[in-house]
N, C-alpha and C positions, 0 to 999 in steps of 0.2 A: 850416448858416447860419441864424440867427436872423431870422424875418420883418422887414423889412424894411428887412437889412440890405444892405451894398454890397459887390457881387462884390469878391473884392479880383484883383489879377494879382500869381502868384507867380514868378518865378524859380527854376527848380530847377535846379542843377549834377550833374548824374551821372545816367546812364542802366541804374544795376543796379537790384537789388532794389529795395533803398531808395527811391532819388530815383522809379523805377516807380511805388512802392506811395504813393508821396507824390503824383504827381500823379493816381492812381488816386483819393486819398482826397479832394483837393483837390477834383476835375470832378466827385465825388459829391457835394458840401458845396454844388457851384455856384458856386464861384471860377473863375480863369480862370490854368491853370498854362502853362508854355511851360519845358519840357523840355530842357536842351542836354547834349551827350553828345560828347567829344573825338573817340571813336572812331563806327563804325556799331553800328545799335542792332538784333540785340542785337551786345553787342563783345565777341566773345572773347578777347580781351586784358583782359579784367575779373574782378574776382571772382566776378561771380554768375553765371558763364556754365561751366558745366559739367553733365553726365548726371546729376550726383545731390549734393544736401546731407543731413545729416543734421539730426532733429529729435529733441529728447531733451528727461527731466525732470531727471534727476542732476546735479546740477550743487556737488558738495559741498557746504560747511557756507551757498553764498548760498541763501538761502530766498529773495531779490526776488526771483533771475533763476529760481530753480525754479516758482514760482507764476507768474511772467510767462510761462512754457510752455504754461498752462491756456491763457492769456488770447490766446497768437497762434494757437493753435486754432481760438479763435471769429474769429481778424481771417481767418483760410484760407480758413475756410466763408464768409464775407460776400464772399472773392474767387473761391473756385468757381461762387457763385450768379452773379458777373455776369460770369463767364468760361463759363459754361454745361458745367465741365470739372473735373477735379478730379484735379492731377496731384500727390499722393501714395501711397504704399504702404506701408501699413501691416505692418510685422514686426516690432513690440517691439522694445527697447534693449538691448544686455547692454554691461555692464562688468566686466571681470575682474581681481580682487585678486589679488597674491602673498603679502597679510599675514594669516597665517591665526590671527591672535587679532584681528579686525576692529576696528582702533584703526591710526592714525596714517597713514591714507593717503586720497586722495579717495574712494576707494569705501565707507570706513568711514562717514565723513562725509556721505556721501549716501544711505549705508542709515538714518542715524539722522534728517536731514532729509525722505528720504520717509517715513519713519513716522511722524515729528512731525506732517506734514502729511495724514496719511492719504492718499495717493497710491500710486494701485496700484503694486505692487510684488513680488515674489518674489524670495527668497534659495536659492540655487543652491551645493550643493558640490560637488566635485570630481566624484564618479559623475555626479550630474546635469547639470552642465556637461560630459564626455565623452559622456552621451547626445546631449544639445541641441548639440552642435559636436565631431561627429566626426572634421572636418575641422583640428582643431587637439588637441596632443600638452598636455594637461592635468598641470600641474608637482601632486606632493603638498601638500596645503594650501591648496592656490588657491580660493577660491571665486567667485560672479557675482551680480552684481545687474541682475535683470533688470525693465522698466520697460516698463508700458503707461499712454497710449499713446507710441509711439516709431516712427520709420521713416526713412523715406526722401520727401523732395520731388523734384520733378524739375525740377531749377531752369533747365536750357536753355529746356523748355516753360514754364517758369513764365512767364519774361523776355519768349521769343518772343510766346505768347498775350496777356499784360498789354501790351507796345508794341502790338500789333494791338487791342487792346479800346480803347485812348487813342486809335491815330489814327481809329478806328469813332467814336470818340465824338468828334470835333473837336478834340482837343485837339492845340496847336501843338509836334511835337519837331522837336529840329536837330540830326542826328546831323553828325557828323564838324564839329565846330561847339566849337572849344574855349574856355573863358572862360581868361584869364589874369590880370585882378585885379577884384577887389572895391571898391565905396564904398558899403561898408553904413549912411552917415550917407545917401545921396543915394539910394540902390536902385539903385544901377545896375552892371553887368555888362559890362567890357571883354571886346571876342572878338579873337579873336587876326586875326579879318580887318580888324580896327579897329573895326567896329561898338558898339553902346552899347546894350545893352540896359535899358529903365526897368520896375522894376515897385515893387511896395507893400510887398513881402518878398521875401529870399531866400531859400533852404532852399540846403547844402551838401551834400551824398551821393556826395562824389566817392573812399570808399574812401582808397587809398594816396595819392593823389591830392591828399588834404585840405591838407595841410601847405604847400603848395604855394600855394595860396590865402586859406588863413587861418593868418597866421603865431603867433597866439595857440595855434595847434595842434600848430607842424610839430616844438617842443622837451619835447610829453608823448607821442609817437607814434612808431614808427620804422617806416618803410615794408620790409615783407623778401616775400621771393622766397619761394611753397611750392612744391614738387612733388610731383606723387602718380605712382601705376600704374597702370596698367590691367592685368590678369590674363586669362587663361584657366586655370581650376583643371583638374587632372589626371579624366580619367574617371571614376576611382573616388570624388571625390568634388565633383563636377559636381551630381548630384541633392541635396546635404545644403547646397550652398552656394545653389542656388536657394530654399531653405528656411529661410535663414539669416535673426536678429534683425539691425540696425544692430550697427555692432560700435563700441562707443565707447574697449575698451582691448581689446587683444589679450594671451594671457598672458606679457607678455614684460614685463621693464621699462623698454625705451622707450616713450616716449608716443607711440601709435598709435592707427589707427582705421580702419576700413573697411566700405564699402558692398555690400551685398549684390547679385546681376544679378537686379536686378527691372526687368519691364516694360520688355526691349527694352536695358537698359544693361548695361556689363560691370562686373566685381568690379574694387571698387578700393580699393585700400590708400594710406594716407598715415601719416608721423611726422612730429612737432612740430621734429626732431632735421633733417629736411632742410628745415627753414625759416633763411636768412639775408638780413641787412639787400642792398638793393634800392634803386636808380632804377627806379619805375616805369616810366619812359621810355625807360629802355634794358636792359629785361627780360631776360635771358641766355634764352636756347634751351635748353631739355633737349635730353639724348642718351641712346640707347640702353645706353652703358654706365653713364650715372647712377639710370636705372631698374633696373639691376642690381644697381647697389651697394646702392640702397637693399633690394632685396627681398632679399638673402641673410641677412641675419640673421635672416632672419623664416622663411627655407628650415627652422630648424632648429625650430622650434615647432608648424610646418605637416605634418599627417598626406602622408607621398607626397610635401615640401616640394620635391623636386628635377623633379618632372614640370609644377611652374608656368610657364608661360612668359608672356612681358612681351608686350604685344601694343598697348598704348600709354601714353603719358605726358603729362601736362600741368605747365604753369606758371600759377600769377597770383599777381598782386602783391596781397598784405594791410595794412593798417595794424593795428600793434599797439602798443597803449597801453602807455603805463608802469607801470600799474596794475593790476598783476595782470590784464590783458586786460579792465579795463570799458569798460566806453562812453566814451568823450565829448564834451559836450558844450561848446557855446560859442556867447553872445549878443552880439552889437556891433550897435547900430541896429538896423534890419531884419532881421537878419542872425543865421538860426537853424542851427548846423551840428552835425552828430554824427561821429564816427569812433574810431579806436581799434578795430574792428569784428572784424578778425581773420577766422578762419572761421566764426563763431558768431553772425555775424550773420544770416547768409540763414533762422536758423528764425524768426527774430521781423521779416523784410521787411516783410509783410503790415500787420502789428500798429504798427511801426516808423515805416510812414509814414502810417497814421491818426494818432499821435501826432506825429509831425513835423508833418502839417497842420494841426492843430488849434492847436499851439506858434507856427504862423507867421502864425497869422490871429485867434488872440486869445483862440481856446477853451480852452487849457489856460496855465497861470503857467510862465514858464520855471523858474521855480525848481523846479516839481512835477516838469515834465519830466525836469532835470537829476539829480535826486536817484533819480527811477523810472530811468534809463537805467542810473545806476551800480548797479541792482540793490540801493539803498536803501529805496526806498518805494512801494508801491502807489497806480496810478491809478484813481480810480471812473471 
């Protein structure tokens, strides 16, 4: 905040990442945010509430959202420094191609964007992909792309730590405290107890949630249901999997991805293929035999594939855009909102809601914003 200037009071809707990292950025700036969150905070009924996200460069042929990777690295470190804690792990990226004349597929596309950008990087063929993941049955032809830096966050601790850094810092949240509509010409925030909340801006980060609220949203987004696994990998290869890069494609061709057991968390496997449309409000329950179904295809890729066993499962509800999964964005009066978010958003939290802040209190043009979110343009 510019000398002397006037606090402003922000309203922030959603208690994950985002809406965190946003009133994290805000109480550093010296605004006065006030937090509200449907569920308790953290809410595992959320996106950002689970053992591990992943953080990657590859991102095919967008070069915004590949360089915006750099830039939420420096927003981590500015949140480790006032979190006194630093809950990533670092194990490079791999992604793994079946098109073995490196054309026409994401990983083609992102081998040639990381070396456009000079962005560390190494090309992996199939021996050396069998070396580095001997836990996985390597098809002829396949090769990887493997990416530093890349890893893993640990987004449970992330959530937990940053709600406890805000309330350390006085800052006002209202967990179990849900908003049901908007008058972003007036600033103010209907709660479902009837109450009215007034502030100067509001910021939106309510994930699946959005559309809901702001109806300019809820017909370029569709709120859907993901599930993942939780694993125990076989003895034999327990040691190679604690050793393991993030895994951003498995060599199979559904779209897959999985976390390595670092730092106290288990192996977990997700596909893009057990994502469907969703009420967030009335989120189906996983079951043990849907965590089966998903992993059997993947039994037959997997070195020892039949000694995995399921040992848990999760749900949360995502918004995903219509736009080939960007960002977005939307301005009405006071009233600054992002979503569309998917699972790709929790690498750029941090980063995510220093820009949200800055967008709701005057420092950044929406326009810049909106165009940087869609992985169009670069912020100074």
């Amino acid at each position: 905040m510019t000398e002397g200037a006037k606090p402003l009071r922000v309203l922030v809707i959603g208690g994950g990442v985002v809406g965190l990292s946003t009133a994290w950025a805000l109480a550093k700036a010296g605004h006065e945010p006030l937090l509200f969150e449907a569920g308790p905070l953290p809410n595992p009924g959320g996106a950002s509430h689970d053992q591990h996200r992943l953080i990657r460069a590859p991102y095919g042929a967008e070069r915004g959202y590949t360089r915006m990777v750099s830039d939420a690295y420096g927003a981590w470190n500015r949140l480790w420094a006032d979190l006194g804690r630093q809950h990533y792990v670092e194990t490079a990226a791999l992604g793994i191609s079946l098109q073995p004349q490196e054309e026409g597929d994401h990983w083609a596309a992102s081998l040639a964007t990381l070396r456009d950008l000079k962005l560390d990087h190494e090309r992996l063929d199939a021996l050396q992909l069998g070396e580095l993941c001997p836990y996985f049955r390597i098809p002829d032809g396949a090769w990887g792309l493997l990416s530093r830096p890349g890893g893993i966050l640990l987004a449970d601790k992330i959530i937990g730590h940053l709600a406890g850094w805000l309330r350390r810092e006085g800052v006002d949240l209202f967990p179990e405290t849900r908003a049901i509509d908007i008058d972003p010409e007036a600033g103010a925030v209907r709660l479902a107890d009837g109450q009215i909340a007034l502030g100067d801006a509001i910021v939106v980060a309510a994930g699946a949630w959005t559309g809901k609220l702001v109806p300019a949203l809820a017909e370029r987004q569709t709120p859907q249901r993901q599930f993942v696994v939780f694993l125990t990998p076989p003895k034999s290869q327990a040691a190679a999997w604690a050793d393991a890069p993030a895994i951003l494609q498995f060599p199979t061709a559904l779209d897959s991805y999985g976390c390595p057991p670092v730092a106290g968390t288990r192996l977990k496997l997700g596909a893009v293929a057990a994502r469907r449309a969703c009420d967030p409000d009335a989120l189906e329950a996983g079951s043990y035999q849907e965590a089966e179904a998903l992993l059997a295809p993947f039994r037959e890729i997997l070195t020892d594939g039949a000694d995995y066993r399921v040992v848990g499962y999760k749900t949360c509800p995502y918004a995903v855009s219509h736009d080939r999964e960007r960002f977005l964005t939307h301005r009405e009066g006071c009233l600054t909102a992002i979503t569309g978010c998917t699972g790709h958003m929790f690498k750029f939290g941090a980063l995510m809601g220093e820009r949200l802040a800055a967008t709701a209190t005057g420092g950044l043009a929406f326009e810049s914003f909106a165009r940087w979110a869609a992985g169009e343009e670069m912020v100074a």
